[in-house]
N, C-alpha and C positions, 0 to 999 in steps of 0.2 A: 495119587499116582505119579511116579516118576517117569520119564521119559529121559533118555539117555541115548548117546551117537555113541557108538563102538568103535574105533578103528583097530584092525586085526591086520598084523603083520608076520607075515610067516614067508620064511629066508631057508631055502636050502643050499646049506653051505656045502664044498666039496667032497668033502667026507660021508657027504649024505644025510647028516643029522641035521632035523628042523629046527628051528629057532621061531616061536611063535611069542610073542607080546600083543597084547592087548592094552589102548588108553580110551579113558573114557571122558566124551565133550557134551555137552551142552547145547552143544546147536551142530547142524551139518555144515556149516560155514567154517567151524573151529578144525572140524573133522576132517574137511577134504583140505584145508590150509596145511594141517598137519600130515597128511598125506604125500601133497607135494611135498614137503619139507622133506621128510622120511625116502624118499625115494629119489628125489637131488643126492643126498648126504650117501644112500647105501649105493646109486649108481657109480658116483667116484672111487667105491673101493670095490665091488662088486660085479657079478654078472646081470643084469636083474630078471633074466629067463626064467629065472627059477626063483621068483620073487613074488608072493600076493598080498597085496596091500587095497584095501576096502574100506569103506563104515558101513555100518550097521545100526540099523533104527531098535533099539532094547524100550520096551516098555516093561514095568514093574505091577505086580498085581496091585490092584484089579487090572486090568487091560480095558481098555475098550470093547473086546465082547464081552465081558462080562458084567455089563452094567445092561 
């Protein structure tokens, strides 16, 4: 089983069209390092109102209920 941190970035820019990316870390320590990083860098050019930026715990089959 893999176990994998998502972080999900989704940017609406003025025109209204969403900009989402997704990277994927290893530990949640990677994840929300990256986070901050991400959200320093887009508030300098940005609104970030309209900014979501998260991780997400991904598990890969089997999961843990299914054992």
């Amino acid at each position: 089983m893999e176990i994998a941190w998502l972080l999900y970035i989704l940017v609406f820019f003025g025109n209204g069209e969403p900009k989402l990316d997704i990277q994927k870390y290893s530990t949640l320590q990677e994840c929300e390092s990256e986070s901050i990083r991400v959200r320093k860098e887009l508030a300098q050019v940005y609104d970030l109102t309209d900014a979501q930026i998260y991780c997400c715990l991904l598990y890969t089959s089997p999961s843990p209920r299914d054992s």
